[in-house]
N, C-alpha and C positions, 0 to 999 in steps of 0.2 A: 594674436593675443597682444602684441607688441601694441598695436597700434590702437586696441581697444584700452589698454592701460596710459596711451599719450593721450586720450579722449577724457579718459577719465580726470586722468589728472590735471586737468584743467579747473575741473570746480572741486575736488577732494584729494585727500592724500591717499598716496598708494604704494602699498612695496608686491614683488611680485615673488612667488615663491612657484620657480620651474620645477617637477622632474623630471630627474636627468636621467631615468634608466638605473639598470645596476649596473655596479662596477666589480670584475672581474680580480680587482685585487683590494678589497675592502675585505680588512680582516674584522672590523667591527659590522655588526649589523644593518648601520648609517653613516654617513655624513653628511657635514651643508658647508656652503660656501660661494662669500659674498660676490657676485661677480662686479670684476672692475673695467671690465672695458666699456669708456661713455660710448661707445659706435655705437654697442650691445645693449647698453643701458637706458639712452637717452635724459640722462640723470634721474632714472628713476629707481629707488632702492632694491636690486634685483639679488635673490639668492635660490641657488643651485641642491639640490637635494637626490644624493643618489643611495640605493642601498643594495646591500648583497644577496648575489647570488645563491638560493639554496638546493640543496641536494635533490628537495621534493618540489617537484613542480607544483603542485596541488596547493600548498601556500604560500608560493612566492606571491599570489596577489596580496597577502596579509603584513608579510614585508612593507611591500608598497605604502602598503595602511600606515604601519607602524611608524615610518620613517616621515612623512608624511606630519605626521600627527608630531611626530618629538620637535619638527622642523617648525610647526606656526607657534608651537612652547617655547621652544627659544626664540621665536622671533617677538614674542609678548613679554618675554623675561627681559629683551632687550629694549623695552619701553615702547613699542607699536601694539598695542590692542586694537584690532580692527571692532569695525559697528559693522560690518558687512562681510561675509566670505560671496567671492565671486571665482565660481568654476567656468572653466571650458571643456566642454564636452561632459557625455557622462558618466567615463570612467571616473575621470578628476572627480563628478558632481558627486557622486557616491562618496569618496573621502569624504569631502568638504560637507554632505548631508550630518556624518557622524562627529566630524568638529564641530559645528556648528549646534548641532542638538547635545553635545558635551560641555560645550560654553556658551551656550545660550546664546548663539548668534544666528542672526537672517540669514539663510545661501539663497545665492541666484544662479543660476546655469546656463550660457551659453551653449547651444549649441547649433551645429555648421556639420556636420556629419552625412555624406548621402548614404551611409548603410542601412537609413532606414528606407528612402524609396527607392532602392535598387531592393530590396530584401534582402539583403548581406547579413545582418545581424542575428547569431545563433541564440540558443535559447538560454543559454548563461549571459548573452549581451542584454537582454531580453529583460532577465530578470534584473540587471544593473539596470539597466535604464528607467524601467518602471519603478524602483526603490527611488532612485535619486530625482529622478522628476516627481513623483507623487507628492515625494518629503518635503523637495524643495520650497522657498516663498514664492518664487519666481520662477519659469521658463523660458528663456529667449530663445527661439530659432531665428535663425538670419534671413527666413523665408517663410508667407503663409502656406507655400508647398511642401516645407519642409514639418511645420506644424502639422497639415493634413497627415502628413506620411506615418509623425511621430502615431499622433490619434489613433493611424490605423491600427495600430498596434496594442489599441484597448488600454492607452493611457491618458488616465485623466490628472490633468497637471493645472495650475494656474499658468498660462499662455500669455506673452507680450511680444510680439513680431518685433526685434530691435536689429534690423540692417548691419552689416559689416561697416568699418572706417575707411574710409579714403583719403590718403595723406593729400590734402590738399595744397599743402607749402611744395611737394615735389610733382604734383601729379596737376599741372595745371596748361594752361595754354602756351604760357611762355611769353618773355616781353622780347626776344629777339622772332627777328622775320623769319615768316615759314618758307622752305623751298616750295616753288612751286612747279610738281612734275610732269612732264611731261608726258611719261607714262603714270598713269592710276594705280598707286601702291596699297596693297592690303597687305593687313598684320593681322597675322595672328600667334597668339600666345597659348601656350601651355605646358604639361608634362607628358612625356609620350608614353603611353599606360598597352602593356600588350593587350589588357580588355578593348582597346580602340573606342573608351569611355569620350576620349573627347573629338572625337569623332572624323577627326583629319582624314580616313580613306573617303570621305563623303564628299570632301573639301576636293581632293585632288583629281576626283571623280568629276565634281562640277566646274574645277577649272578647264580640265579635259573639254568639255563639252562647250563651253564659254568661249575657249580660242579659236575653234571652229568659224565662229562667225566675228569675233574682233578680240584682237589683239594686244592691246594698246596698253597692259597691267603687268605688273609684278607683282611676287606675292615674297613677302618675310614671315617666318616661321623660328619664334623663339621660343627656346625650350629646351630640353632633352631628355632621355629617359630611353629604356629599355628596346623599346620598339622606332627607336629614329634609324636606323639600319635598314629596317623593313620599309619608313615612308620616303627615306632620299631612293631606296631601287622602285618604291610604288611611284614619283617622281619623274623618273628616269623612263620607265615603263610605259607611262600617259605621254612621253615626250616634254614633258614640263622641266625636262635638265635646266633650260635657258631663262625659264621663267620662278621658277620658286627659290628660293634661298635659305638655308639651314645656319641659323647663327649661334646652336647652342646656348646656353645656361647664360643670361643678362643680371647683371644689378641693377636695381631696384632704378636707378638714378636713370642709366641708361634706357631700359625699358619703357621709361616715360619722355624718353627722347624717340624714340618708336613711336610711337606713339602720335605725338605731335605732326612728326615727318608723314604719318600713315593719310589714307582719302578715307579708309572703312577700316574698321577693326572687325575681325570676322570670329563669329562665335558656334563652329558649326558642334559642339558637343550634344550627345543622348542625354547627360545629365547632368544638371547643378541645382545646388540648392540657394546658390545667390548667383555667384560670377562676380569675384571679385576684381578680374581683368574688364570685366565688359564695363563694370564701376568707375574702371580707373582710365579706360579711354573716353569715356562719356566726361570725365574730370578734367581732357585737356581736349578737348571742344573734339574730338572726332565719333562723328556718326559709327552706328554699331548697325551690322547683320548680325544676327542671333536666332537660335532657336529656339523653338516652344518645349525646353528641358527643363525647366520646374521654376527655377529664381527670376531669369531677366526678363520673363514675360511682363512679371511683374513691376518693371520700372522700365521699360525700354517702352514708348511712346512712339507714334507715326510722327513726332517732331524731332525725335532725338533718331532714330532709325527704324528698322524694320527686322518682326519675327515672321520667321519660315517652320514649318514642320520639321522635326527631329526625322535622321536619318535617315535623308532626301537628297541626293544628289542633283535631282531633277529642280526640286523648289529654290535650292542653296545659287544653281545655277541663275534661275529666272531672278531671282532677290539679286544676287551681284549684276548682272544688267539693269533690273531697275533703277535700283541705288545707283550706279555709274551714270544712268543718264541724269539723274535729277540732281547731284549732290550740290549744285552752285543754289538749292532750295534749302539747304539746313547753314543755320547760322551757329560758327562755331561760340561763339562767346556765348550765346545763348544757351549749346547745348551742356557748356562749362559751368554757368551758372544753376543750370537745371541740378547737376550734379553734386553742386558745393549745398546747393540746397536741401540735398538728400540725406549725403553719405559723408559732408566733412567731420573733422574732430569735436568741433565747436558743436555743432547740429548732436549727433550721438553722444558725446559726453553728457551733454545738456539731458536726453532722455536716460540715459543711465542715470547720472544722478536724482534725478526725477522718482525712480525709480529704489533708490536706495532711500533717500529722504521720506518716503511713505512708509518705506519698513521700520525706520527708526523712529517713526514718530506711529507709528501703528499698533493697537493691543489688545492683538489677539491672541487668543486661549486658545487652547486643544483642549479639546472634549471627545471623550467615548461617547458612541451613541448605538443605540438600538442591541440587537440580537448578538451580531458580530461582533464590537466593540472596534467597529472603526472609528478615527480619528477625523473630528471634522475642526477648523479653523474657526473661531468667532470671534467677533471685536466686541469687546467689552462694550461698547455704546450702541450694537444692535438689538433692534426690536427683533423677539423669539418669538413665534409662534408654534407650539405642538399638536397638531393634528393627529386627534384617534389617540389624546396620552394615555388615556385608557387606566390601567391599577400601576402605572409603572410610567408617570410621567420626566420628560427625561429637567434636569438638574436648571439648567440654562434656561428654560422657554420662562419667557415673561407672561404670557399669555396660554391658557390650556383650552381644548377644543375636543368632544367630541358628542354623540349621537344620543346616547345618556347615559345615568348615572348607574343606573341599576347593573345587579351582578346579569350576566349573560354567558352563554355557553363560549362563546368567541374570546373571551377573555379569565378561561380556564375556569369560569363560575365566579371570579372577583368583582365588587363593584368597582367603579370610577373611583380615584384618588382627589382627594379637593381640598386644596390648603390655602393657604394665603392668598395663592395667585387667583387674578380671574380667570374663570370659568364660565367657557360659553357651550352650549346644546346648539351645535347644528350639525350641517352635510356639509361634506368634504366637497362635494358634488355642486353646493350652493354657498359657498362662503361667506355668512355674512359683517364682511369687510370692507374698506372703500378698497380702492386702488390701491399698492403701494404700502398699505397701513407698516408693513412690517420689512426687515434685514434680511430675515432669514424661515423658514421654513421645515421644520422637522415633522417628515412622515413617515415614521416606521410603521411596516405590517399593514397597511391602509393600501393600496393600491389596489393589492389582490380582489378586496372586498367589491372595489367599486361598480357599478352597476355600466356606467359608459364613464372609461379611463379617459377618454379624451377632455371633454367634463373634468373631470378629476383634475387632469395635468393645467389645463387654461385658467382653471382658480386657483390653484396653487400658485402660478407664473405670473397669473393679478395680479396678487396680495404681497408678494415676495420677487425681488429681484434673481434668489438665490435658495439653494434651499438645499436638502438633504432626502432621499426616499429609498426607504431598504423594502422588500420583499422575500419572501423565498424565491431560492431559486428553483431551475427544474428540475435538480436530483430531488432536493426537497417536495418537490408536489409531488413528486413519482412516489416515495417513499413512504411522505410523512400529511402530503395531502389532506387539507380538510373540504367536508362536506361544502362547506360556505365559499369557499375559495373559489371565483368565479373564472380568474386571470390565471396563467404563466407568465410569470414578466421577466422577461432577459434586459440585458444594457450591450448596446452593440454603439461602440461611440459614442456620440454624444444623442446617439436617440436611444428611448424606451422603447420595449418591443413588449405588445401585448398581445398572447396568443389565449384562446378560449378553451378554458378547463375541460378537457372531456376522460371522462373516466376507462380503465384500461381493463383486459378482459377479466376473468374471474380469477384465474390462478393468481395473478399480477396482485388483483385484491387480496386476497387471501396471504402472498407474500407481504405486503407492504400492511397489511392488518397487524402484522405479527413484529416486523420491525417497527410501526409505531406503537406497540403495544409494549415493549421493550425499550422504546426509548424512553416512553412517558408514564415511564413504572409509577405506581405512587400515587400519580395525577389524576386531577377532575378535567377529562378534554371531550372533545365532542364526539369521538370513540373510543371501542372498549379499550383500557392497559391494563398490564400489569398489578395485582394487587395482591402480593402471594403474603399471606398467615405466620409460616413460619419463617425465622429470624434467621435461619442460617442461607435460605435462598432469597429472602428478600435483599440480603446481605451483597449475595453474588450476583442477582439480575441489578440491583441499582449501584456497586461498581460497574459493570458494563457498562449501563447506561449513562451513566458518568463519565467516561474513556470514549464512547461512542459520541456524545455532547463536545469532549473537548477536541477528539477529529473533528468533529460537523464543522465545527465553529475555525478549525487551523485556517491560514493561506493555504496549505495546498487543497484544500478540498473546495473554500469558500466561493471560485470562480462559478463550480455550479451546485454549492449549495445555497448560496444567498445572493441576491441579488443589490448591490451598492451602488448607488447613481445621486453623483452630486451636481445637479444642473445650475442652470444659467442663463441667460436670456436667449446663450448661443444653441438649448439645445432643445429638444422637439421630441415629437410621440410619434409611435405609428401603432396600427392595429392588425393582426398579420393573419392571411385567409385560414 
């Protein structure tokens, strides 16, 4: 975070506001406090915010909250009014979603986290993550495998892949001469995790096997951590006493003196979602060995080094001879400048700000839409389109769209609504539009209907770059099913899934006659309800049905009562057997 706040502050102001945990002797609820050390600071306005410990575990996270929240107030009291809240992580992003929607400010959220592609994260992480990413303006993962991973998780967020910093003033080639060794020194960096995450028994395994037939390398090993006991006797055990070297825990300064001095930096870890070490040797001209664990596929190049399979002894071995034979082929200035042109300050501050500048100059609205009353984002200078607005066209659409006017059984016996706006008669299925014509795209309750989804989805993604489409879901057709209803559409990622309506045996009917008949007391629908005479049980079946509408409609039930899919150019249909 350090060094994404020296990024920033290059083209904006910034003060940083850590927490520090609770503190065990805080008789008050909170505190804050300025830190003064420039090592710490790098003259940039940094304050500490820690709060107390309480009796109940159960709201100590609300503490968190609280202290949190009283800490950006007096830091606004104190004359900084930020234009931007920027979280890391999505613990933090969850605060920073509820400052933010309290004062009216944009959050963006980093995050760098692998508990999502390892599957670490439980289902209270779960639920934070999906709140504060959802809410959020912005997304950053420091990796598009770190995006994938988040996605899997059936979160739909506005996504920007924004790289880690690399301090380029410390992490560079160097203007004194490099030793030139005689033996071939490889580096490798990390913290030693008893998961064996980063993957060192793989490492000591291929070096094992590597001396066998040549000799002629060292290996430095900075780091420490729990399980370095275990890898100096694993070590020991391969016969590697002579060859490997345990330097324990480096500063920053040093580390990039490793670095320099290194032939290869070796990266043999199961998982990252960047690699910020494999960044910071690629920034002082040494070639990387890495493997294919999620981030440095992604920038590691056959010019800058070479990737191996993840938890491969065998492959780690063959890549450290190749590499060895060929390394007078990679040019370190070259692989230096690759670097700075990536990951330095200047480079990423540049797209942060980029990225903060379009929020602030940006204006857009929340709007409820459809059944659910999800919240969709629109910029005031979007062209709206409503598909299917039907008797209840939604507030926003500049333009309204559907099949016709007349009252119909599908639209509870209502006619079409037609006011000011234009009003067009066509198909969903035939849009007639040019390309492009429109921002945005609102289709509630249309999908089900459509005769070929696919069809459907290609002229929607014409006409709009972006768009909005709800459905029922499948509790909902189970339940509450109509005749017409041709589709089941689920959202799995960023694709539609359309499966084909088939009706369920008789009992099933009979059950689900009577729960829609119950929900839709009162109603003109296209089967039989509820229509009781006297007053004291109309009374009693339409509060149920009432109570029963406003669970349908909760978050907890919504995943498979309705179905909510906000696309994108990145996202796609399928049609499922």
């Amino acid at each position: 975070m350090r060094e994404h706040a020296k990024a920033v502050e290059i083209y904006d102001d910034v003060v940083v506001l850590h927490c520090a945990g609770f503190d065990p002797n805080l008789t008050k609820l909170w505190r804050m406090q300025q830190e003064t050390d420039e090592n710490l600071t790098n003259g940039i306005s940094t304050y500490r915010v820690w709060y107390r410990r309480l009796m109940v575990k159960k709201i100590q996270y609300f503490a968190y909250i609280l202290s949190v929240f009283q800490a950006v107030r007096r830091i606004s009291l104190g004359g900084f009014r930020p234009h931007i809240i920027h979280a890391h992580g999505y613990d933090a992003g969850l605060t920073a979603v509820l400052i933010g929607k309290h004062y009216s400010i944009p959050v963006v959220v980093t995050e760098h986290s692998s508990v999502f592609p390892r599957k670490l994260i439980g289902r209270w992480g779960r639920c934070l993550a999906r709140f504060a990413f959802e809410k959020a303006e912005v997304v950053m993962p420091v990796s598009k495998f770190l995006q994938k991973a988040i996605e899997g998780y059936d979160i739909n967020a506005r996504f920007q892949v924004v790289p880690n910093v690399v301090d380029t003033n410390l992490f560079n080639p160097g203007s004194m001469p490099r030793f030139e060794n005689q033996l071939k020194r490889f580096l490798c960096v990390g913290l030693f995790n008893p998961s064996h995450i980063k993957g060192i028994p793989y490492l000591l395994k291929a070096l094992a096997q590597l001396r066998e037939h040549w000799d002629d390398w060292l290996l430095d090993i900075v780091g420490d951590g729990p399980a370095r006991a275990e890898y100096e006797r694993m070590a020991k055990d391969f016969g590697l006493g002579d060859k490997v070297t345990f330097h324990g825990l480096k500063t920053k300064k040093e580390v990039a003196e490793f670095m320099r001095q290194a032939d290869l930096f070796v990266l043999p870890s199961l998982f990252e979602t960047f690699s910020l070490a494999v960044a910071e040797a690629l920034a002082t001209g040494t070639p990387v060995l890495a493997t294919r664990c999620g981030g440095p596929e992604e920038f590691v190049t056959d010019e800058v080094g070479l990737i191996v399979p993840p938890g491969d002894a065998n492959a780690l071995c063959k890549g450290l001879n190749d590499l060895c034979g060929n390394l007078e082929c990679f040019e370190r200035a070259k692989i230096s400048c690759y670097a700075a042109d990536q990951f330095s300050p200047r480079k990423i501050g540049a797209e942060l700000h980029n990225v903060y500048d379009k929020l602030k100059r940006s204006e857009l609205d929340s709007f409820e839409v459809g059944l659910t009353g999800e919240r969709i984002a629109i910029d005031k200078h979007w062209r709206v389109l409503d598909i299917g607005s039907g008797h209840n066209p939604h507030r926003r659409a500049n333009v309204l769209l559907d099949k016709n006017v007349h009252s119909n059984i599908e639209r509870s016996g209502k006619p079409a609504v037609r006011d000011a706006r234009p009003f067009v008669i066509g198909d969903a299925e035939r849009l007639p539009f040019k390309d492009q014509s429109f921002d945005y795209v609102i289709a509630s309750h249309i999908a089900e209907h459509t005769r070929n989804p696919i069809a459907f989805y290609e002229e929607v993604q014409r006409v709009a770059p972006r768009g909005y489409i709800e459905c029922p879901g499948p509790l909902s057709e189970l339940l509450l099913g109509e005749p017409f209803h041709l589709w089941i559409v689920q959202k799995k990622g960023k694709t539609l899934e359309f499966k084909k309506n088939t009706r369920n045996s008789r009992l099933w009917q009979l059950s689900s006659s009577i729960f829609y008949a119950m929900f839709y007391v009162n109603e003109n629908r296209a089967r039989w309800t509820f229509k009781p005479k006297m007053k004291a049980i109309r009374l009693i079946i339409s509060t149920l049905s009432w109570l029963t509408s406003k669970c349908w409609r909760s978050r907890i039930l919504r995943r498979w009562t309705y179905t909510c899919f906000q696309f994108n150019e990145n996202s796609n249909v399928k049609i499922l057997p």
